[in-house]
Each structure stands twice: as structure tokens, then as C-alpha cells.
N, CA, C and O atoms as CSV, one atom per row, in Angstrom:
chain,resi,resn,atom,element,x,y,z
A,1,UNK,N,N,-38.368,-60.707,-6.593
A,1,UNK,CA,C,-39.071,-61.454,-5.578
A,1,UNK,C,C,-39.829,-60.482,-4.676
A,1,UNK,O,O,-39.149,-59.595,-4.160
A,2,UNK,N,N,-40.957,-60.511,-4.445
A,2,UNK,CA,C,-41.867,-60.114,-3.791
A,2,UNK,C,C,-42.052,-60.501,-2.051
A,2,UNK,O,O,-42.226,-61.585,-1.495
A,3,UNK,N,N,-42.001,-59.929,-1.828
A,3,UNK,CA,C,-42.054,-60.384,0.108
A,3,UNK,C,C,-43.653,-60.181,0.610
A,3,UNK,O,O,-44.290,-59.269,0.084
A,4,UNK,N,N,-44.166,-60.853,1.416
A,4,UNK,CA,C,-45.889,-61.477,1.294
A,4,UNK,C,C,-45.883,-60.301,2.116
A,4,UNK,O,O,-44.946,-59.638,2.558
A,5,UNK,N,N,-47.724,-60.126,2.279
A,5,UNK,CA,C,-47.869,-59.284,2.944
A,5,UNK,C,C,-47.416,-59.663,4.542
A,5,UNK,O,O,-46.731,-58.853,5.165
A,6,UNK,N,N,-47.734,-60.623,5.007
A,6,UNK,CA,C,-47.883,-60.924,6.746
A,6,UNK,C,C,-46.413,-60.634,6.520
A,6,UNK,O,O,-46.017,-59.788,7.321
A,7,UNK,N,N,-45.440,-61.082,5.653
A,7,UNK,CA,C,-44.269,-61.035,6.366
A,7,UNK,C,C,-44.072,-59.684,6.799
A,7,UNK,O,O,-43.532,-59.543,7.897
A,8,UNK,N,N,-44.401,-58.669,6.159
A,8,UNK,CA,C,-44.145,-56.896,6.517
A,8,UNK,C,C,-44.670,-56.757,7.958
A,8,UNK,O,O,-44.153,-56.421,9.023
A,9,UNK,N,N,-45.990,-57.175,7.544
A,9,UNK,CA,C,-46.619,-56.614,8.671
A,9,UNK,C,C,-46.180,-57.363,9.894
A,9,UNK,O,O,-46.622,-56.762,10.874
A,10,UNK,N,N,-45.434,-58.518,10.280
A,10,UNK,CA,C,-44.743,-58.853,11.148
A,10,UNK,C,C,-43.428,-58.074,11.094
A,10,UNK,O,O,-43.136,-57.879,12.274
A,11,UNK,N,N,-42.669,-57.634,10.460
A,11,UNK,CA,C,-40.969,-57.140,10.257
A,11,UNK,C,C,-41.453,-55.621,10.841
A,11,UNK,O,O,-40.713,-55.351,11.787
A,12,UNK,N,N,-42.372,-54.609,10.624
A,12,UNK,CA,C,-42.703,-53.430,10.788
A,12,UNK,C,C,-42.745,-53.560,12.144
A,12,UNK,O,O,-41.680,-53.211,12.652
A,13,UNK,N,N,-43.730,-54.002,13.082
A,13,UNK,CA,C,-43.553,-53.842,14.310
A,13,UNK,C,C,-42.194,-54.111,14.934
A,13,UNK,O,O,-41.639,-53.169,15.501
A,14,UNK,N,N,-41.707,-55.086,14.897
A,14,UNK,CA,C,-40.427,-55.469,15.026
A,14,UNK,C,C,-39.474,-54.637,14.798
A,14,UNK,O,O,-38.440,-54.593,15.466
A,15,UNK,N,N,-39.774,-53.804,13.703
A,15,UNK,CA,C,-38.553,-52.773,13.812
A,15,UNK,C,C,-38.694,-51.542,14.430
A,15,UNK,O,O,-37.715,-50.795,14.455
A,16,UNK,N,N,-39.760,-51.193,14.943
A,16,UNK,CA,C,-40.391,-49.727,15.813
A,16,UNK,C,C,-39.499,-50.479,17.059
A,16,UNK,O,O,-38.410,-50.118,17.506
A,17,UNK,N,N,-40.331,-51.648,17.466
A,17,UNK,CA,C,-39.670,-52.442,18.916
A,17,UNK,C,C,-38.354,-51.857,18.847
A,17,UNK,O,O,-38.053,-50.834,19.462
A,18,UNK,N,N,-37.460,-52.587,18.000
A,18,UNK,CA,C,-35.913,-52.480,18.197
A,18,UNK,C,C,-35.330,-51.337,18.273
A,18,UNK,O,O,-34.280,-51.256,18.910
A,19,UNK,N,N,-35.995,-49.982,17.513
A,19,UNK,CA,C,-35.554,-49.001,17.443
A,19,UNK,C,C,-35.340,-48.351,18.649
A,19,UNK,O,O,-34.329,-47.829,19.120
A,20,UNK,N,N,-36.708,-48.501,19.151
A,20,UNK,CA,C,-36.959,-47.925,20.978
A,20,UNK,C,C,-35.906,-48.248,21.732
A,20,UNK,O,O,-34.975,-47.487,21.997
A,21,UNK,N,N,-36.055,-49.623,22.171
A,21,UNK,CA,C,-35.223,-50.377,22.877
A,21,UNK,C,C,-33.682,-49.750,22.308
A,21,UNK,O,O,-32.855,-49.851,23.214
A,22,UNK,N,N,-33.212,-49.258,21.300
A,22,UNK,CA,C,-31.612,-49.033,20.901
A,22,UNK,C,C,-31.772,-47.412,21.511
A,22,UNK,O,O,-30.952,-46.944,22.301
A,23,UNK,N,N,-32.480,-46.958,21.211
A,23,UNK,CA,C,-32.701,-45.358,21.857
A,23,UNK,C,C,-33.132,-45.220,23.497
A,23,UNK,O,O,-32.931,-44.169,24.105
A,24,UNK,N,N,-33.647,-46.212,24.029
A,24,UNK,CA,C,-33.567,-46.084,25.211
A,24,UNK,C,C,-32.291,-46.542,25.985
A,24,UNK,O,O,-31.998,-46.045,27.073
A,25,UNK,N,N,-31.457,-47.623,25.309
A,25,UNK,CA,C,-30.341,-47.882,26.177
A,25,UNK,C,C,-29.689,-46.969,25.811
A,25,UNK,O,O,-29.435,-46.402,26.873
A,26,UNK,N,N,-29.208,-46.390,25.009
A,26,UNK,CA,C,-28.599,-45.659,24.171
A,26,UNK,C,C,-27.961,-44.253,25.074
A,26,UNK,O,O,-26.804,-43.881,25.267
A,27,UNK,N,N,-29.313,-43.688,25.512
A,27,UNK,CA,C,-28.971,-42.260,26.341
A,27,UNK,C,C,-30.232,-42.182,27.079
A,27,UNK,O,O,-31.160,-41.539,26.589
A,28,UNK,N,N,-30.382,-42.864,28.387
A,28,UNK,CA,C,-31.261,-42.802,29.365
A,28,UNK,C,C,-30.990,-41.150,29.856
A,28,UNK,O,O,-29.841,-40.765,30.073
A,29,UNK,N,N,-32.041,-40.337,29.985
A,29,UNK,CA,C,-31.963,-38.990,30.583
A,29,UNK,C,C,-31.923,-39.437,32.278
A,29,UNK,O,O,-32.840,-40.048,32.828
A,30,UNK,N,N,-30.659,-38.990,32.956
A,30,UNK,CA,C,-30.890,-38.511,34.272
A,30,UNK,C,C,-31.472,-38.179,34.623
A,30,UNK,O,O,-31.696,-37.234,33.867
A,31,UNK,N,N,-32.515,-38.084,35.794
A,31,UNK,CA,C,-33.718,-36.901,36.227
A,31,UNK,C,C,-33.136,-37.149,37.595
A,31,UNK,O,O,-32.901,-38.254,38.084
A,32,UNK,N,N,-32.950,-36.061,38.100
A,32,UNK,CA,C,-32.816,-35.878,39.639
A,32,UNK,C,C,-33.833,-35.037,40.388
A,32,UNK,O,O,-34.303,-34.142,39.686
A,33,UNK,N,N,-34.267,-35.086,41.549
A,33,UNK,CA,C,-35.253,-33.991,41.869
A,33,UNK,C,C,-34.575,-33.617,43.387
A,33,UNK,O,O,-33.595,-34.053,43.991
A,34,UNK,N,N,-35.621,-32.569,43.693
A,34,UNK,CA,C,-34.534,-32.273,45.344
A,34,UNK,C,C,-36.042,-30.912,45.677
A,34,UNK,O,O,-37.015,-30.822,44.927
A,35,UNK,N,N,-35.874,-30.212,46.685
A,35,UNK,CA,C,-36.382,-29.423,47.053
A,35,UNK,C,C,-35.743,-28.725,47.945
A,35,UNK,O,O,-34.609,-29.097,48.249
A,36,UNK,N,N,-36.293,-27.594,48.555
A,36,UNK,CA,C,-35.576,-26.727,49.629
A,36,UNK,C,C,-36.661,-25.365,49.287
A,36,UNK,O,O,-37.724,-25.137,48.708
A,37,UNK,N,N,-35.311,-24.476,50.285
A,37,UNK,CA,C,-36.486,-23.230,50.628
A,37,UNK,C,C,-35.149,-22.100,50.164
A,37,UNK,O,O,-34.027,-22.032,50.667
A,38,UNK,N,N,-35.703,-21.323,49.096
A,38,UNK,CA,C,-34.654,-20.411,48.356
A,38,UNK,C,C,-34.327,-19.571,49.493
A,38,UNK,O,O,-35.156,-19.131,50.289
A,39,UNK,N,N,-32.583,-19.292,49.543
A,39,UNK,CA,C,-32.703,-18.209,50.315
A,39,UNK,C,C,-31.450,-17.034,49.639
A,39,UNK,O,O,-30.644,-16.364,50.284
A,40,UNK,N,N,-31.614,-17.082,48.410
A,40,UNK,CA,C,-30.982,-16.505,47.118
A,40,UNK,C,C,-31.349,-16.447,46.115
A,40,UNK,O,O,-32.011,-17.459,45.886
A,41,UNK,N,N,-31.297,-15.524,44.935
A,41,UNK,CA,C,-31.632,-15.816,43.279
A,41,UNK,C,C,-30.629,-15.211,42.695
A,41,UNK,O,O,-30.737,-14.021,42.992
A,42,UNK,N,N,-30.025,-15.316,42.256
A,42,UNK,CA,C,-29.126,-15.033,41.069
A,42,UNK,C,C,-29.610,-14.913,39.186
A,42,UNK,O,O,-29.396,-15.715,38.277
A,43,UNK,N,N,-30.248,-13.689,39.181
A,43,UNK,CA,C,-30.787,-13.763,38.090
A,43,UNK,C,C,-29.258,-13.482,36.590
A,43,UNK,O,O,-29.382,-13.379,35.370
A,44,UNK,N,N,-28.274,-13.455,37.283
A,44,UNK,CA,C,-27.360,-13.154,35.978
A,44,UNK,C,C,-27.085,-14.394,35.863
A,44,UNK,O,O,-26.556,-14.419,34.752
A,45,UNK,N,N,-27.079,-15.588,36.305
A,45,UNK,CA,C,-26.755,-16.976,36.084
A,45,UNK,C,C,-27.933,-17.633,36.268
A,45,UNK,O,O,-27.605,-18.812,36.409
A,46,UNK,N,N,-29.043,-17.551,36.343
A,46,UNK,CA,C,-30.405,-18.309,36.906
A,46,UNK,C,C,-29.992,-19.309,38.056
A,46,UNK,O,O,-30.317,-20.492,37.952
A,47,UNK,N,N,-29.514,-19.005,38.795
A,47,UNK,CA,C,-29.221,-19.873,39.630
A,47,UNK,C,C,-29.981,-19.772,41.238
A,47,UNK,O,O,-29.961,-18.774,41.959
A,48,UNK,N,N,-30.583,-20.986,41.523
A,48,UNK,CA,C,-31.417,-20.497,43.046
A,48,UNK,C,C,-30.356,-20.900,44.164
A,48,UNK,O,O,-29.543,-21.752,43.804
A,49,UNK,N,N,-30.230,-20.380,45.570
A,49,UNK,CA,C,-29.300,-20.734,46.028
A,49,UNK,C,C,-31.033,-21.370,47.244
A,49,UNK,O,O,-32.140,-20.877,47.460
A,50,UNK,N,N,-30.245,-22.754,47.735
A,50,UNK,CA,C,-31.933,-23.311,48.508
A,50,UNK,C,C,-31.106,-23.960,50.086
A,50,UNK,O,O,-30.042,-24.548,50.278
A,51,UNK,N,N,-31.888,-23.632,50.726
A,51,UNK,CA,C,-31.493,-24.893,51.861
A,51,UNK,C,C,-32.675,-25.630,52.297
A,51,UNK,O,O,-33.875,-25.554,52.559
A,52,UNK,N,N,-31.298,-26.649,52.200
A,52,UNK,CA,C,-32.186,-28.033,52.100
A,52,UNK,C,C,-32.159,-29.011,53.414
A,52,UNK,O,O,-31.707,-28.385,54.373
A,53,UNK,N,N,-32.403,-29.953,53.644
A,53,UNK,CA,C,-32.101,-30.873,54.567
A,53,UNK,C,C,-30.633,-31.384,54.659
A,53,UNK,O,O,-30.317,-31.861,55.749
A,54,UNK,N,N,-30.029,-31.367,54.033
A,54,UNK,CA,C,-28.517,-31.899,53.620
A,54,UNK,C,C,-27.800,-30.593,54.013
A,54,UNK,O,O,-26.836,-30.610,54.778
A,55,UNK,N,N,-28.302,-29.431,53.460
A,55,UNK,CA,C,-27.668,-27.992,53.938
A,55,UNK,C,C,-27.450,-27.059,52.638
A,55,UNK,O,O,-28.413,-27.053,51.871
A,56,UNK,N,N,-26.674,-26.507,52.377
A,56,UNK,CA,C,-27.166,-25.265,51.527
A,56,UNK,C,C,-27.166,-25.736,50.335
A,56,UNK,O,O,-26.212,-26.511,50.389
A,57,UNK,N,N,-27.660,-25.815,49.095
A,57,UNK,CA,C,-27.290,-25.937,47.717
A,57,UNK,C,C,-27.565,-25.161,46.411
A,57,UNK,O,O,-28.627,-24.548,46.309
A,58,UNK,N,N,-26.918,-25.157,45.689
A,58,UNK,CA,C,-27.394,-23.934,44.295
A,58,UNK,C,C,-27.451,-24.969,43.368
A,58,UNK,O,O,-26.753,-25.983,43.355
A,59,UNK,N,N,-29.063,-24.377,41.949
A,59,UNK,CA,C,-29.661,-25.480,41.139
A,59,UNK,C,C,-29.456,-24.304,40.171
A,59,UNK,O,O,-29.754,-23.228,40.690
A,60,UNK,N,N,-29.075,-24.234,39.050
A,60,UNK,CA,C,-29.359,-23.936,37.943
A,60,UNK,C,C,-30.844,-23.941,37.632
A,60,UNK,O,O,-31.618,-24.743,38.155
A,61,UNK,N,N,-31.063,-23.383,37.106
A,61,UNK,CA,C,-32.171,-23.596,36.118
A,61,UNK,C,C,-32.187,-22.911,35.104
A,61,UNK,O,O,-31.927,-21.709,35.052
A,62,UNK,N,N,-32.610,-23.883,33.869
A,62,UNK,CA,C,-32.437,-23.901,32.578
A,62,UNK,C,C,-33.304,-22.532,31.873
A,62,UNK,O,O,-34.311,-22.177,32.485
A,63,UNK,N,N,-33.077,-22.071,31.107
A,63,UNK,CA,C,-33.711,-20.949,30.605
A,63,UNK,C,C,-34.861,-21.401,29.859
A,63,UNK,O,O,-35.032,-20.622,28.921
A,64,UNK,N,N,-35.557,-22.143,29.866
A,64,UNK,CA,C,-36.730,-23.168,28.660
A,64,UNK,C,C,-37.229,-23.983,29.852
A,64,UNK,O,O,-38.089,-24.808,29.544
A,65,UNK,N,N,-36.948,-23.948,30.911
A,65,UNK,CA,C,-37.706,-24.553,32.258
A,65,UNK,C,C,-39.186,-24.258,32.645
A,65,UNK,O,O,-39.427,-23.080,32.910
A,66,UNK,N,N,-40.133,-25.077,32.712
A,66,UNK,CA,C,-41.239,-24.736,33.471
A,66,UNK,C,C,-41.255,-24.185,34.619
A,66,UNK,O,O,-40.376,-24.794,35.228
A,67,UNK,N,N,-41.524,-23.712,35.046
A,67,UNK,CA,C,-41.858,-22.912,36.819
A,67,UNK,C,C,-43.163,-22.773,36.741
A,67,UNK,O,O,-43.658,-21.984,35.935
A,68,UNK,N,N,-43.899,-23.518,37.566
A,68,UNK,CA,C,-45.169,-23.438,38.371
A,68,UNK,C,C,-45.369,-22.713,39.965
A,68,UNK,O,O,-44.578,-22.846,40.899
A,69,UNK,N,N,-46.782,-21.839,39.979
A,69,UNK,CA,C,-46.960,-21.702,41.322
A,69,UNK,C,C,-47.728,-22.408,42.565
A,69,UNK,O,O,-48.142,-23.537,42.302
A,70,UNK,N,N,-47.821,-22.236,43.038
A,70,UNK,CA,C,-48.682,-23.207,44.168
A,70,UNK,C,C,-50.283,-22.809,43.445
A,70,UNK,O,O,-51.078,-23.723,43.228
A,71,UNK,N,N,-50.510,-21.868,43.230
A,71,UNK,CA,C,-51.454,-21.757,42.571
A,71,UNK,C,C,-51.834,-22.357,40.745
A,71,UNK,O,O,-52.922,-22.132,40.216
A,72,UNK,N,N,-50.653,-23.139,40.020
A,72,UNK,CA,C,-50.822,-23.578,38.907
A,72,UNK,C,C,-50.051,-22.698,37.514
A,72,UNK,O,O,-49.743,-23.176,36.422
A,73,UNK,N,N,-49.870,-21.166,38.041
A,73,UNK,CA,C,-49.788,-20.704,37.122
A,73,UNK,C,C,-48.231,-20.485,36.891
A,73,UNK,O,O,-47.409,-20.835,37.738
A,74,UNK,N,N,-47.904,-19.925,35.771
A,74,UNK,CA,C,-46.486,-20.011,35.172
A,74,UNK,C,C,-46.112,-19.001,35.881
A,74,UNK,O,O,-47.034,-18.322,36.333
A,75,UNK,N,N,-44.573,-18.534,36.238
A,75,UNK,CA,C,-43.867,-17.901,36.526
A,75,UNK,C,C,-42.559,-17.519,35.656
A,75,UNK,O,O,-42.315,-17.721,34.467
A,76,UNK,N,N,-41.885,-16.962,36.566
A,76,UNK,CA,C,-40.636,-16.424,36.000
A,76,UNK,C,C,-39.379,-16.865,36.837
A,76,UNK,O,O,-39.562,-17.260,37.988
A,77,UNK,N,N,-38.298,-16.821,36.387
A,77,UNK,CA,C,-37.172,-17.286,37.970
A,77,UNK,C,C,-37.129,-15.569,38.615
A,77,UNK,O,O,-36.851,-15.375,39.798
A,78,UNK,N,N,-37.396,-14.577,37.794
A,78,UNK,CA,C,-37.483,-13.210,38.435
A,78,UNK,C,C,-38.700,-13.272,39.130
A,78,UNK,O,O,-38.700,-12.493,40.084
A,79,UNK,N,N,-39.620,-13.840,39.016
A,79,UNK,CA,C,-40.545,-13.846,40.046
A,79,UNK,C,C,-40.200,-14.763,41.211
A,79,UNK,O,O,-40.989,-14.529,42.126
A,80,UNK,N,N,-39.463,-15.570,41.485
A,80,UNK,CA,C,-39.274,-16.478,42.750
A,80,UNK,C,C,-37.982,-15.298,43.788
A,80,UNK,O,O,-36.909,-14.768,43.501
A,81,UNK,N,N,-38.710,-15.331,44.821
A,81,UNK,CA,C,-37.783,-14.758,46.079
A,81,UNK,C,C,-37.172,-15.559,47.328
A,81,UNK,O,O,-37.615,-16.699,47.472
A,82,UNK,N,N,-36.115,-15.067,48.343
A,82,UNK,CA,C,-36.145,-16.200,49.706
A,82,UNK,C,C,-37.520,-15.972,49.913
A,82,UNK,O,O,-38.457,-15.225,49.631
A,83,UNK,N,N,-37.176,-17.012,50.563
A,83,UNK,CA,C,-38.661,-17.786,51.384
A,83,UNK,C,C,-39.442,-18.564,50.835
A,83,UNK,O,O,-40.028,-19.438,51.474
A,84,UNK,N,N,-39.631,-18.342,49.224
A,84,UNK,CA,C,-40.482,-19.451,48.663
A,84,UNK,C,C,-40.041,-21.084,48.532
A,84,UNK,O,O,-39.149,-21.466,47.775
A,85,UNK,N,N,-40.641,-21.758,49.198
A,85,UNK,CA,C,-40.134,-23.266,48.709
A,85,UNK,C,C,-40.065,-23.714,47.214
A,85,UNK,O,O,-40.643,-23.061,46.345
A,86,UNK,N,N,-39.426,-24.715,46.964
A,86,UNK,CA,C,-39.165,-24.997,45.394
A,86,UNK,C,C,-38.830,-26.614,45.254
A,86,UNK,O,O,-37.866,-27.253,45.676
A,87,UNK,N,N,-39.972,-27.021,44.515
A,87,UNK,CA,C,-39.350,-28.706,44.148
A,87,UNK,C,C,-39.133,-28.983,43.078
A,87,UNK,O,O,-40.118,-29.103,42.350
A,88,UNK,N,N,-37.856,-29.198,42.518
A,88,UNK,CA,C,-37.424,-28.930,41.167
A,88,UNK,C,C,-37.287,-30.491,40.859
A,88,UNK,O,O,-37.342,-31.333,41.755
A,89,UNK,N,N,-37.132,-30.751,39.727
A,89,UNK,CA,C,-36.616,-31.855,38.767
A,89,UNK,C,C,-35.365,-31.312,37.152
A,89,UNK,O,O,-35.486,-30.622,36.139
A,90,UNK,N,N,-34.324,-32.109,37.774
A,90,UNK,CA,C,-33.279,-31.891,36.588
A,90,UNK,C,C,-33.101,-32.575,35.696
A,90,UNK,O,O,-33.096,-33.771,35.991
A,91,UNK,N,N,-32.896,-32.266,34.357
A,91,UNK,CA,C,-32.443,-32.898,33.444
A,91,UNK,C,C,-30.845,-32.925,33.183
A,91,UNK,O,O,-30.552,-31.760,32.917
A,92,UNK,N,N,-29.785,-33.654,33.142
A,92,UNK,CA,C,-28.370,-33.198,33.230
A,92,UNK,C,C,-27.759,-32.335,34.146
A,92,UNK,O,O,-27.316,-32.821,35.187
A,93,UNK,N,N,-27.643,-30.904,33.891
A,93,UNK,CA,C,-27.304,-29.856,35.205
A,93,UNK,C,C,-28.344,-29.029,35.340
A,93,UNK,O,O,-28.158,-28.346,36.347
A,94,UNK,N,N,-29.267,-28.783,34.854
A,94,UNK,CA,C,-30.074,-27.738,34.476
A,94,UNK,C,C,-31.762,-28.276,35.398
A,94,UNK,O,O,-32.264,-29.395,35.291
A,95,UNK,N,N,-32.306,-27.164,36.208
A,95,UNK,CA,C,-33.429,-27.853,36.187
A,95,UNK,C,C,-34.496,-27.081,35.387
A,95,UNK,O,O,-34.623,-25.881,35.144
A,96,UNK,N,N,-35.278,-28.258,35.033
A,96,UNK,CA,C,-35.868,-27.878,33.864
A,96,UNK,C,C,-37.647,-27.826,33.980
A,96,UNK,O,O,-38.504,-27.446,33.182
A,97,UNK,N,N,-37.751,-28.653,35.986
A,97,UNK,CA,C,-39.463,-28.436,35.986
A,97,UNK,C,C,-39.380,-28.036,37.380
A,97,UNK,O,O,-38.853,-28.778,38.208
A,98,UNK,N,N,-40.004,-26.597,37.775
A,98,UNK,CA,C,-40.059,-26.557,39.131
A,98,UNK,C,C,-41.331,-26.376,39.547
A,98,UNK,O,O,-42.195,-26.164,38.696
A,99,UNK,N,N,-41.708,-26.434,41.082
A,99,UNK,CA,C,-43.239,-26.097,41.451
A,99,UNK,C,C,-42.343,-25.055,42.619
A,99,UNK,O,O,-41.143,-25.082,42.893
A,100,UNK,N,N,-43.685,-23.959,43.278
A,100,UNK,CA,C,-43.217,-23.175,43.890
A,100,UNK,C,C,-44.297,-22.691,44.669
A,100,UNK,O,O,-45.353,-22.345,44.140
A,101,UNK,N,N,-44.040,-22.629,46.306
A,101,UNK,CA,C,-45.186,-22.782,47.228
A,101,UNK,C,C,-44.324,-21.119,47.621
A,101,UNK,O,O,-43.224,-21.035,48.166
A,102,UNK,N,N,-45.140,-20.005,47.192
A,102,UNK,CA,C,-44.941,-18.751,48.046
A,102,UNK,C,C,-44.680,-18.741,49.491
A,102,UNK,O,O,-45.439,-19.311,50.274
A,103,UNK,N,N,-43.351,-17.943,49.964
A,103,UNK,CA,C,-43.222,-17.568,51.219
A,103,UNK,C,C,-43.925,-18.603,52.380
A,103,UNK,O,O,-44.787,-18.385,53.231
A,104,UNK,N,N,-43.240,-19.700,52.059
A,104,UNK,CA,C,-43.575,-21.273,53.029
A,104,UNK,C,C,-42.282,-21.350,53.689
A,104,UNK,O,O,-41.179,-21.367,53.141
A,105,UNK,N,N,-42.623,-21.409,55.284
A,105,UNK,CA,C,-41.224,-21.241,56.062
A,105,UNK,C,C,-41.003,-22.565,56.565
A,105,UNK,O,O,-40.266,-22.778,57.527
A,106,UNK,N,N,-41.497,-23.280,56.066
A,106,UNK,CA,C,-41.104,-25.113,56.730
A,106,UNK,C,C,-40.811,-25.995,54.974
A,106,UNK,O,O,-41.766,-25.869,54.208
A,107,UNK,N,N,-39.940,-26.573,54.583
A,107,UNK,CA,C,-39.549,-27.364,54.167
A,107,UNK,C,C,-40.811,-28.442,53.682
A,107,UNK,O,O,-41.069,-29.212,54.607
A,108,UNK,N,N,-41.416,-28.612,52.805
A,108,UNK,CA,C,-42.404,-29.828,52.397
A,108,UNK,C,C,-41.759,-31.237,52.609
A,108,UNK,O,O,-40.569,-31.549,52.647
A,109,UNK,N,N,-42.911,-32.012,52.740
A,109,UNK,CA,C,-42.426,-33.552,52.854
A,109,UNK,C,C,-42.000,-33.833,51.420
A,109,UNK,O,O,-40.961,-34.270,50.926
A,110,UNK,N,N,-43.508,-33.312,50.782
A,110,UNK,CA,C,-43.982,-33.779,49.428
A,110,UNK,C,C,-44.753,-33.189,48.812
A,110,UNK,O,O,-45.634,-32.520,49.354
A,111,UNK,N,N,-44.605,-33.296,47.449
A,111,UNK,CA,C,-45.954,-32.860,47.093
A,111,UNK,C,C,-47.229,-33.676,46.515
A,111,UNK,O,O,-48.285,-33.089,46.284
């Protein structure tokens, strides 16, 4: 038995749909974001130590992380020092996208 064409071409979309929908409930990624003003680096653990509005906190960051500068361009976590501000976004524990405003001594709203 042969199955018509429309019927495929109705069952095909239908099954991309369902797939999504099972992979999105499935394992929604956390994203958390936060900012502050580094006033530590820990390059043997990548870890920034920042204060924030809440008060002091340390972010991981992931070794495969973006780091941006206020100027656009890529960085390093060995290139970030105190004083630079930092607005990160995490994936799980790790953050994995940061932006970074050089030696900024006030806290951003936003970016």
C-alpha cells in the first residue's frame, strides 16, 4: 500500500513540529545574566570576582566563552582587570557571553 502524496506532505511538517516542541520541553537552557565591576581575576580557575548591587560575587567563565570589548572586539579573561565593568550571561554555571566596558568606575544600568 502506497501512502498519497498530500498525506506525507502533511505528516512531514507535523513531525519537525513535534520534534521541537519534545526538545524544547525536554531541556530548556537556563540563561541567567548579572553585571558588576571586577575587582579580582583568577586566571587558574577563570573565575571573575565582581561587585555588584547585591554585593560581592564570583562568575566562572567558561573556557569557549565569548568576551567582547566596549569597543566590539574579542578579548581574553587575561585581558580583563579590576575596574573593568562586565555584563555576562550564563549558561548552567559557566558564563559563556560577556561584554566589557574598560576601567568604568560606576556600575551600568544597561546596555
Amino acid at each position: 500500500m502506497t501512502v498519497p502524496r498530500f498525506a506525507r506532505m502533511l505528516v512531514t511538517p507535523c513531525a519537525v513540529v513535534a520534534l521541537l516542541l519534545a526538545f524544547r520541553a525536554v531541556a530548556p537552557a537556563q540563561v541567567r545574566t548579572g553585571g558588576g565591576l571586577i575587582t579580582a581575576v583568577d586566571l587558574a580557575t577563570n573565575t571573575l570576582t565582581l561587585e555588584t548591587r547585591a554585593g560581592s560575587q564570583q562568575v566562572r567563565v567558561a573556557p569557549t566563552a565569548t568576551i567582547l570589548d566596549d569597543r566590539g572586539d574579542t578579548v581574553s579573561v587575561r585581558d580583563l582587570m579590576p575596574g573593568d565593568a562586565v555584563y555576562y550571561e550564563t549558561a548552567s554555571d559557566s558564563a559563556m557571553t560577556l561584554r566589557v566596558a574598560r576601567q568604568f568606575w560606576v556600575i551600568p544600568r544597561e546596555w
